[in-house]
N, C-alpha and C positions, 0 to 999 in steps of 0.2 A: 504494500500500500504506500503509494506518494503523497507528498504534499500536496501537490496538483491534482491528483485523483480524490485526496479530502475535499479540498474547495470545491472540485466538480461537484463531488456530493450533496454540498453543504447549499451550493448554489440551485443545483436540480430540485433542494425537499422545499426550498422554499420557493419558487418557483410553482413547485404542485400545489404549496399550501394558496398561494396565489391564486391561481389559477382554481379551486374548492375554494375562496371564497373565508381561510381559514383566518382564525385568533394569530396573535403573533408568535411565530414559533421558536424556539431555539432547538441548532443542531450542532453535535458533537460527533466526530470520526474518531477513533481508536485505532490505531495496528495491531498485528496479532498480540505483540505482549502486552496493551491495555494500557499503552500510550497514549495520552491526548496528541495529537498531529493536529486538529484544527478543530475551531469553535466560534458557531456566531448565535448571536440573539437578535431578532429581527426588536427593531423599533416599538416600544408598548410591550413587551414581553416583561412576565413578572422577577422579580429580583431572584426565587429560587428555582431558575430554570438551568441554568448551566450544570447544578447538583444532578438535574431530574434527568435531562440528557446522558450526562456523563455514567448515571447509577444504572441506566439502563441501558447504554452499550457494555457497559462494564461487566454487568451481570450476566448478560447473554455470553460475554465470552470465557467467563467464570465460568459458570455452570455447564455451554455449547450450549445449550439453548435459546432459543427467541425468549425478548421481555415477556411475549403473552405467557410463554409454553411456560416460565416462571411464576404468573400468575395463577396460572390452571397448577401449578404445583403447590402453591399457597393454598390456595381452596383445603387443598387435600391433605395438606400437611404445613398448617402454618406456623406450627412450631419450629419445626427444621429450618423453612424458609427464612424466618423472623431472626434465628439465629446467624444467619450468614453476615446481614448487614455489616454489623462490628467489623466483623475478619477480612471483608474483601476490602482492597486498599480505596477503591473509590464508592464504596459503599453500593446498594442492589435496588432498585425498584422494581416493583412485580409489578408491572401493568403494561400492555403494548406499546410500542415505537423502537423497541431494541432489536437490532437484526444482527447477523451473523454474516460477515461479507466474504465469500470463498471463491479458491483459486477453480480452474477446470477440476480437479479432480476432489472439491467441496474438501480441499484444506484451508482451514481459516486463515485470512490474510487483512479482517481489520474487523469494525463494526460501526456500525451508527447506531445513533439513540436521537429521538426528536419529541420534543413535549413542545405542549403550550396549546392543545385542543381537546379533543376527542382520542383516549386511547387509539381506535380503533383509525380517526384521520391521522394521528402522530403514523401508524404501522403505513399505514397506504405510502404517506410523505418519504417517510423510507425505503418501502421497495419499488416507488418510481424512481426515486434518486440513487437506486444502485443500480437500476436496470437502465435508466437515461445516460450513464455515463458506461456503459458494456460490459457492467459487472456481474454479478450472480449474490444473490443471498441464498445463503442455507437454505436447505431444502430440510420439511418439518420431521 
């Protein structure tokens, strides 16, 4: 994952969120080891958005899974999940917009995290902005 292929990201989710009409979003890229590479907060976006971005690229690649597929883990066991927060260095949010960004052969190679809507418009803003720039997110 590049710098340049972050910004493409970071440019395409909002771009979608424009385009859907969306709240103001913030978007965070990750490379495989759960590096921040790049981070914006659109204009009106709330003060704990960069946390909320960050906690859910971060966790998806914690864990390999999507922020949802984390949420559906919560459900089910929210003690487990609850206890991750502390431990992962940039802490976990269970709720959609975290994806898992992979090479051709779905080895992980970054992630994105997008809040500041609708879980489920954050997930969309995502996997337009890895597909608009000729990427692939994780398959579920």
């Amino acid at each position: 994952m590049t710098l340049e292929q972050a910004n493409q990201i970071i440019g395409a989710a909002i771009l979608k969120g424009g385009e859907l009409g969306l709240r103001p979003l913030s978007v965070a890229v990750l490379d495989a080891g759960g590096h921040l590479l790049a981070f914006q907060r659109q204009d009106g976006a709330s003060t704990l958005r960069p946390q909320l971005a960050i906690g859910k690229a971060s966790g998806a690649l914690g864990l390999g899974i999507s922020s949802r597929g984390i949420a559906e883990m919560a459900a089910e066991r929210p003690g487990f999940v609850g206890s991750l927060g502390p431990i992962a260095p940039h802490g976990m949010v269970p709720a959609a917009g975290g994806l898992i960004i992979v090479d051709g052969e779905q080895r992980p190679i970054g992630a994105v995290g997008v809040t500041g809507d609708s879980s489920d418009n954050d997930e969309a803003c995502a996997a337009a902005a890895i597909s608009a720039v000729g990427l692939m997110a994780q398959r579920a």
